[in-house]
N, C-alpha and C positions, 0 to 999 in steps of 0.2 A: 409501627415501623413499616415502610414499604419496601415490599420484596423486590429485588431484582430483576428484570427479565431478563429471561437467559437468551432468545434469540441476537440481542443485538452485539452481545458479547462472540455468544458462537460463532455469527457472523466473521465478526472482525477475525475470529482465531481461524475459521478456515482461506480468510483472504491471507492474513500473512502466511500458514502457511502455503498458498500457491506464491507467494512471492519469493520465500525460501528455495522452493523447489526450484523456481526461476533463475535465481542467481546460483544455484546448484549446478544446474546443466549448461549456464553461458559460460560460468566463470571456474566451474571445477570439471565436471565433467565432460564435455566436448575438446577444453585443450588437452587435457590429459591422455584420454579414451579414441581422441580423433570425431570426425564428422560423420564418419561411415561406421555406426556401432549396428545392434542387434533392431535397437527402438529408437534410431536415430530421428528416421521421417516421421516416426509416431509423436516425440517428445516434439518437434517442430512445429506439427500440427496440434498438439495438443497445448502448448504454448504460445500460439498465435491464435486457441481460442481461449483460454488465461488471460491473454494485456485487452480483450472487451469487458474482462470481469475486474482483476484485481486492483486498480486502481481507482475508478470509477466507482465503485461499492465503498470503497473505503472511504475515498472523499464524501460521498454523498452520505453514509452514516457521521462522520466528524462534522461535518453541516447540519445534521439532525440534534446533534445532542449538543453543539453550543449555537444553533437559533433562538432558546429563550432569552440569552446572554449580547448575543450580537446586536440580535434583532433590535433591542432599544437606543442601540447606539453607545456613543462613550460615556451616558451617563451610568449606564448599568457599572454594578460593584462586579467587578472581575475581567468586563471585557479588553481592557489596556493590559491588566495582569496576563489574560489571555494569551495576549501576542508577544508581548515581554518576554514570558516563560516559556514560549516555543520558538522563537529564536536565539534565547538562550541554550537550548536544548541543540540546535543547530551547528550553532557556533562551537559550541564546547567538542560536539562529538566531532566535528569536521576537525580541531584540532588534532583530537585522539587518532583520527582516519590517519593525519598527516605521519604523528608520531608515529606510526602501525606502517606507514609504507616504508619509511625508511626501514627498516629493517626485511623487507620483501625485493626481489629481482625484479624487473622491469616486466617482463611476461603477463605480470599479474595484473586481472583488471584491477578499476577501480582504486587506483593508488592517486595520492595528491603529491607532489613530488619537488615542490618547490615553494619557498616562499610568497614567489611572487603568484603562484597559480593560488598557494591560500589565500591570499589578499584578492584574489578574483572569484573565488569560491563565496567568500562574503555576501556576495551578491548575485552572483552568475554560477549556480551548484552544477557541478558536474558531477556528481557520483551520488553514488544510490540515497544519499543523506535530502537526494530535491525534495523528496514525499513532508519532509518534516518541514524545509523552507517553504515550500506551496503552501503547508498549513497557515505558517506566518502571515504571510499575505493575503493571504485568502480570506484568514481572520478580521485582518487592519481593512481588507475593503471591503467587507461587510458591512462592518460595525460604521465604518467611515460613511457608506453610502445608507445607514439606515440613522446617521447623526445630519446627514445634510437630504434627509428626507426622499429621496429618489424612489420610486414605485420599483414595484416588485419587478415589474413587466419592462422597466428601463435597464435594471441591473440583469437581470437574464438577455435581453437583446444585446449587450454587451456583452455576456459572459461568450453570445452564440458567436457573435463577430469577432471575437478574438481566437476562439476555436478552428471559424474559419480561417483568419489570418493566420494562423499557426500550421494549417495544412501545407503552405509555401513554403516551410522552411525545410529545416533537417529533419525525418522523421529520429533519426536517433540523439539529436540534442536533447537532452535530461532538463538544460536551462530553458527552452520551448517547449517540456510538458505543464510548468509552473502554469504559462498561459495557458496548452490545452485542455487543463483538465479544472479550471475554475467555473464552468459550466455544471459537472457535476457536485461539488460542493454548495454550489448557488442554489441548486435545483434539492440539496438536502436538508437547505436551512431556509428557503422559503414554503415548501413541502415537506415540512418536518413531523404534521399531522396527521398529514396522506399516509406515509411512512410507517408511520408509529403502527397506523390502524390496518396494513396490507396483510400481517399474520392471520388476520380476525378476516378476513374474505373469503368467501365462500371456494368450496373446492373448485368448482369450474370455472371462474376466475381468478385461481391459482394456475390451475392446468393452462387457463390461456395464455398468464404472462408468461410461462415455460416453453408454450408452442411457438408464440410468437418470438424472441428471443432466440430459439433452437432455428427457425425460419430463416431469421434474419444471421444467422451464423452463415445457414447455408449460401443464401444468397450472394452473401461476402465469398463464399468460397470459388463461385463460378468466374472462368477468366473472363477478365475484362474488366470485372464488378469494379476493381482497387481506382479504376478513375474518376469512381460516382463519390461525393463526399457523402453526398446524404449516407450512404450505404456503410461508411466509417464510422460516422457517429450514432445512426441510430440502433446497433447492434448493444453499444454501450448503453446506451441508455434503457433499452429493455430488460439489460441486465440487473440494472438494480430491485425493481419488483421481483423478476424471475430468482434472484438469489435468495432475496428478503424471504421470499413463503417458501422456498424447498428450507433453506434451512432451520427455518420456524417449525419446517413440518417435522425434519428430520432429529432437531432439535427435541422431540418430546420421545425419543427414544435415552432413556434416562441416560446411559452410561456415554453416548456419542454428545449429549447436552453440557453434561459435567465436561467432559474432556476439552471439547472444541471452545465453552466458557472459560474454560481454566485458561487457555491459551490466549482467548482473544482479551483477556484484562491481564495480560502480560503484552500488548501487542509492543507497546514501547520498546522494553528491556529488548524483546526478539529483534525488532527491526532494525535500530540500533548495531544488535551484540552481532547478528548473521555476516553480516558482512566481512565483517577482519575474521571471524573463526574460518568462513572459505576462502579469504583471499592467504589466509596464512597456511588452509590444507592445500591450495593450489599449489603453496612453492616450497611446503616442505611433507607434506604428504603424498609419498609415490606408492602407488599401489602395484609396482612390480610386476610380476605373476598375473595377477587381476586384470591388465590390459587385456588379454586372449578371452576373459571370459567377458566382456564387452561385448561379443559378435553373437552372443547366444544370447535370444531378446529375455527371457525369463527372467537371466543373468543380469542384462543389460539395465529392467526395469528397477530390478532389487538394489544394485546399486544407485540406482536413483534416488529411489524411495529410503533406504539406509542412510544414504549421508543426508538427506534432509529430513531424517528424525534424529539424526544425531547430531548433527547443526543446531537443529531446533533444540534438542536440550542440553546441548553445552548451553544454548545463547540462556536457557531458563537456570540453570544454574548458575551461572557467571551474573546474571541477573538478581537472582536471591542471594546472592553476595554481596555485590555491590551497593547492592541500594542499602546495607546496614550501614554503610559509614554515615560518622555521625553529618546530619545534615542531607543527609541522602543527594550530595550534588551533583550524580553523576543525570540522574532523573529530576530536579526538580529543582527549578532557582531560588537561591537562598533567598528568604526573607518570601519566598510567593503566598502567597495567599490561599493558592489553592492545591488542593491536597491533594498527592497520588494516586492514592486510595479510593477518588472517586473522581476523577480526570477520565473520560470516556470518548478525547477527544483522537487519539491516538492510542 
């Protein structure tokens, strides 16, 4: 039987949770606590260097581990199931989203709020649920451009030009990250080799992809830099090696490997669950009292860190819950083919 690797799991578990924390501090903590906290400007900057990492890692790992399946096109046994099952996944939950907002006040992000905006969610996602519809399609034009045979190097010059097209629009349209971010799924399912093999590189070609990367943070952070596109995109992109071997590295520390693996083959259930557990503390969890200790940063962080471990394990509970109904639908389209238990696409 072949073992595991734990890096690509831990991986995935330390990206959702930066994604947790994320929606933690836009959507709980900052309306609640105010703009002006203890760790306000810290969480800001440490947050906008967060959206070079968490997305991007995670498309590009989901591109790694279904390129053997893509890569042949739609004759492969799974790839149509593939896309099937994860816009299944989409659709159902953006339901759930719906029925979860009605019961929530307007304040609150991330709410769907009418029928007609569900019938446009269809297609056009506006809430946090895009990560799951980008999978969909990102899946469908893989598989599609490796059935009608297109070179690696035609579907990546696409994947770049739509990237760049994407820099013109909204940067906060959620439905314009679907396009921004198919460049790094392209780049994890046509380098899915590269990928596998970056833990196994030498130390000082670890430390480089970390300098470079740490570099290219900085340089994004000098004014003026925000006009250079290059300077947008290639921060993300160095991220992906730069993640892959710290956390490979850090990963063989037994108990942080167990931990951050456990979570990251839970990434579904989390990603999914996080969302309505903060949009439902936003509007009915007051922390009273607690507002004042906001302004003291110690204070400020703990709270940070507190509700996005306890977000995180409502959502892993509610999760080992749910998935026991019979059929497990909330996770996995009936009748699919392929099994939760080893689905590493998500």
């Amino acid at each position: 039987m072949q073992t595991r690797l734990v890096w690509p799991d831990a991986t995935r578990g330390i990206c959702v949770l930066a994604v947790v924390l994320f929606h933690v501090i836009t959507w709980y903590h900052a309306p609640i606590y105010g703009p002006e906290t203890g760790l306000s400007g810290l969480m800001t900057l440490f947050n906008q260097g967060l959206a070079k990492v968490r997305m991007p890692v995670l498309f590009a790992l989901s591109g790694m581990f279904l390129a053997s399946k893509l890569l042949q096109g739609w004759k492969a046994k799974g790839a149509a199931a593939r896309v099937a099952d994860t816009y299944y996944l989409y659709v159902l939950w953006i339901i759930v989203y719906f029925l979860v907002s009605w019961t929530l006040p307007s304040s609150v992000e991330n709410r769907v709020t009418s029928f007609a905006e569900l019938g446009i969610q269809l297609v056009l996602p506006g809430t946090s649920l895009w990560f799951i519809f980008a999978l969909a399609v990102y899946a469908f034009a893989v598989a599609l451009a490796a059935t009608m045979r297109f070179r690696k190097g035609a579907v990546l010059s696409i994947a770049l030009l739509l990237w760049g097209l994407s820099q013109l629009g909204d940067p906060d349209s959620l439905s314009l990250r679907v396009v921004t971010n198919f460049i790094f799924f392209a780049l994890g399912a046509y380098f899915s080799d590269y990928l596998k093999a970056l833990p196994k590189a030498s130390t000082a070609t670890c430390l480089a992809f970390v300098c470079t990367f740490i570099a290219l943070l900085a340089l994004r952070a000098i004014p003026g830099s925000g006009d250079m596109w290059v300077l947008a995109l290639l921060p993300s992109l160095a991220a992906i090696p730069a993640v892959i071997v710290s956390v490979a590295g850090i990963a063989n520390i037994t108990w942080i490997g167990i931990a951050a693996s456990f979570i990251g083959r839970r990434t579904l259930g989390i990603y999914v669950l996080h969302a309505p557990l903060i949009m439902l503390a936003a509007a009915y969890l007051h922390p009273g009292k607690a507002v004042s200790w906001a302004q003291n940063p110690v204070m400020d962080g703990m709270l940070a860190v507190g509700m996005t471990a306890a977000v995180t394990a409502g959502s892993l509970l509610l999760h080992s819950v749910l998935r026991r109904l019979p059929g497990n639908p909330l996770f996995q389209r009936p009748r699919s083919r392929i099994e939760p238990s080893t689905s590493r696409s998500y």
